[in-house]
N, C-alpha and C positions, 0 to 999 in steps of 0.2 A: 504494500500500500504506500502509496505517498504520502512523504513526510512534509507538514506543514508549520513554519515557523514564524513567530511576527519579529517584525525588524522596524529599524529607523532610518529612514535615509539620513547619511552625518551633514549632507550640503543645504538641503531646505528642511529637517526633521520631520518631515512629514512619514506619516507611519505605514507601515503596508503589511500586509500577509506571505510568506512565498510559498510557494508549494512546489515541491522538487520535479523532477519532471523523469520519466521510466524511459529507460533503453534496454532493449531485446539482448539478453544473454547469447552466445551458442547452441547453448544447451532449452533456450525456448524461454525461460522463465524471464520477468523483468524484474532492470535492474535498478534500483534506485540508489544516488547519493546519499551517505547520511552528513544528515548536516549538521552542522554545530551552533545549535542557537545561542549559544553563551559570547560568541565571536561578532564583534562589529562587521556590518558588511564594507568594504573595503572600493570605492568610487575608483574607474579606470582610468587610467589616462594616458596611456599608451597601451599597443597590443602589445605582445609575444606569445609565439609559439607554443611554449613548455607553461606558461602562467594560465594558456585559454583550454589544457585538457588536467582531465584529474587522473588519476587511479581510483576505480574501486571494486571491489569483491562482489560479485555473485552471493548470493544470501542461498542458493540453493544448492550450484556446485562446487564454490570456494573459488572460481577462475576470475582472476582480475584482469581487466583490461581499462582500458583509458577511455571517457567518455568527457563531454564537451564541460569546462567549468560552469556550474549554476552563476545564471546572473539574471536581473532585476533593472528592469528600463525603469525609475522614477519619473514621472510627470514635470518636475523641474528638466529633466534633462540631462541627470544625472546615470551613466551606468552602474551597477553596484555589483559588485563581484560578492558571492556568498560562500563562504569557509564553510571548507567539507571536514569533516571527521577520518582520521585515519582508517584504511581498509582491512581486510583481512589477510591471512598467508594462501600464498597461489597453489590452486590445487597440481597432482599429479598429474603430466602430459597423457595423453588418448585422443582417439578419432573424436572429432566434435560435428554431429549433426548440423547441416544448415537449414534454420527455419523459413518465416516468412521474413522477408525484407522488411521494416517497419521504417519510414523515410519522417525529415523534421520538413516541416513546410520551410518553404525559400521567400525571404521577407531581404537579406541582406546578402553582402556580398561572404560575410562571415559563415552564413547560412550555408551557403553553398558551397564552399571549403570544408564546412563539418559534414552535409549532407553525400559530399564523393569520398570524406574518409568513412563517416558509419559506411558508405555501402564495399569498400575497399574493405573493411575487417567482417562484414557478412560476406565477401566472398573469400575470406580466410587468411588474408593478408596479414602481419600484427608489426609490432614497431613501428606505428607512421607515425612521421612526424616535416617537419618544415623540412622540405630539400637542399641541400647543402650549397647548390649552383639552381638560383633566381630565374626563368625562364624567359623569355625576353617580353612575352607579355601574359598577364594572369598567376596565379599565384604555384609553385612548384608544392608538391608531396614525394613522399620516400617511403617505401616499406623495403623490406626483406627481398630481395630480386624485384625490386619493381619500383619506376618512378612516374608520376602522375602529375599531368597540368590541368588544374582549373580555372578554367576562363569565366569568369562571373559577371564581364561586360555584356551591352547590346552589340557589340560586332562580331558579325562571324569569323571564326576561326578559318584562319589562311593558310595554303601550302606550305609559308613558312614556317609559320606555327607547329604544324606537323612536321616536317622535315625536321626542326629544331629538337625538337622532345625526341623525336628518332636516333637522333646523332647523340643527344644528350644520355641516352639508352644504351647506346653501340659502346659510348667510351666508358660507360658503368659496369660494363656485359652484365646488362637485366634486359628487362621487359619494358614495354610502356602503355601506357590509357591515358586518353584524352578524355576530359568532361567540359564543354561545353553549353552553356546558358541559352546563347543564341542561333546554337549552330552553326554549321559549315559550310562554305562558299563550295560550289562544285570541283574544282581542282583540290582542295583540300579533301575531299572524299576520295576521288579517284588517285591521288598521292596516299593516303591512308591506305587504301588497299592494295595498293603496289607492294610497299614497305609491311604490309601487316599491322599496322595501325590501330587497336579499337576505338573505335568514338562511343561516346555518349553523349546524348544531351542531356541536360536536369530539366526536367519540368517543375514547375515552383512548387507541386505538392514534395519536392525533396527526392522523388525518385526519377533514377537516371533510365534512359529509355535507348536501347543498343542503337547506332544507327546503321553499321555494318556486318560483315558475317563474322569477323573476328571479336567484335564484339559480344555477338550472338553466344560465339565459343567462349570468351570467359568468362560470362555469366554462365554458361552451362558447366564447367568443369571448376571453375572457381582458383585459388592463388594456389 
C-alpha cells in the first residue's frame, strides 16, 4: 500500500500530503519507497543523475533496484525532493519473470528519461545510469552492454542522430536503442535499419511503442 506523509514546503510553508507512488517489481508485486517523515523535504535546484534515482527493496522478494527519487511540485513553484528510508539486503541472483510493463505518464522532459529507463530495466537491463559520453543531442543512458538516447524534444530524430548513438555503441562494443518523443525523419529509419538500430517512440502515456523490426526483437527477447 502506499505510504502517505504530511510535509511542509521550507520556501512558502504551505502544507501538503504526499503519497508515494508504486513501481512494478520483477517478480510482479509493487514497489513502494519508504519514506521518512521525520526528514524535511529538501527544495531542488539543480539536477543530477545519482541525486534523481533511489535504491529500494522489494517488500516481497528482497531485490532492490533503483526507482525515480519521490518528489512534490509545490504551488509556489517550488520542487521538493522527499527523503527515503534506507532499503533492505539484495536478494539471491535467479531467473526473474517479466510482467506487465507498467509506464509513468510523460508531462516533462525528466518524465521521459525515467519512462525509457523503467522500460530498459523491464526488459532486464540493470545498472543504468547517466552515460559517460553526452550524445550530441537528447539526453544519453548506460546499462550493462547497452547504451540509450533519449530525445524528449518536438524534432525528429535525424540520420545523424542515429549514426551517432551507432558509432557511440561500436567504440563501447554494446548494443544500442533509441527513444524518441517525436519520432523519426524517414532517412533516420531507413539508416536505423541498415545499422540495426531499435527505435522507439514514447507516447506520453510513458510507454515506448517499437517502430522497427529490431525493435520488435528487443522487446521480444529482452536485455
Amino acid at each position: 500500500m502506499s505510504e502517505s506523509v504530511p510535509m511542509r514546503c521550507p520556501a512558502c510553508r504551505r502544507e501538503h500530503v504526499y503519497t508515494a507512488p508504486s513501481y512494478p517489481c520483477a517478480c510482479g508485486a509493487p514497489v513502494t519507497p519508504d519514506l521518512d517523515g521525520t526528514a524535511e523535504p529538501t527544495p531542488v535546484a539543480h539536477r543530477a543523475w545519482d541525486a534523481d534515482w533511489v535504491t529500494v527493496s522489494c517488500g516481497s522478494c528482497g531485490r532492490q533496484d533503483q526507482w525515480p527519487q519521490p518528489e512534490l511540485g509545490c504551488a509556489c513553484g517550488a520542487v521538493l525532493r522527499i527523503a527515503v528510508a534506507g532499503g533492505g539486503s539484495a536478494p539471491p541472483p535467479g531467473p526473474e519473470p517479466r510482467g506487465a510493463f507498467h509506464p509513468v505518464t510523460i508531462r516533462t522532459a525528466r518524465d521521459a528519461v525515467t519512462a525509457a529507463a523503467l522500460y530498459l530495466r523491464w526488459l532486464g537491463y540493470r545498472d543504468i545510469r547517466r552515460a559517460d559520453q553526452r550524445p550530441p543531442s537528447g539526453i544519453g543512458l548506460a546499462a550493462r552492454g547497452l547504451v540509450a538516447q533519449v530525445d524528449p524534444t518536438v524534432q525528429q530524430a535525424s540520420r545523424r542522430d542515429v549514426e551517432c548513438l551507432w558509432l557511440t555503441a561500436m567504440t563501447e562494443d554494446s548494443g544500442c536503442v533509441y527513444f524518441s518523443l517525436a519520432g523519426y525523419a524517414e532517412e533516420a529509419r531507413e539508416r536505423a535499419d541498415a545499422l540495426g538500430v531499435p527505435l522507439f517512440v514514447l507516447d506520453f502515456t510513458g510507454t515506448p511503442q517499437p517502430v522497427n523490426r529490431s525493435a520488435d526483437e528487443l522487446r521480444g527477447s529482452g536485455g
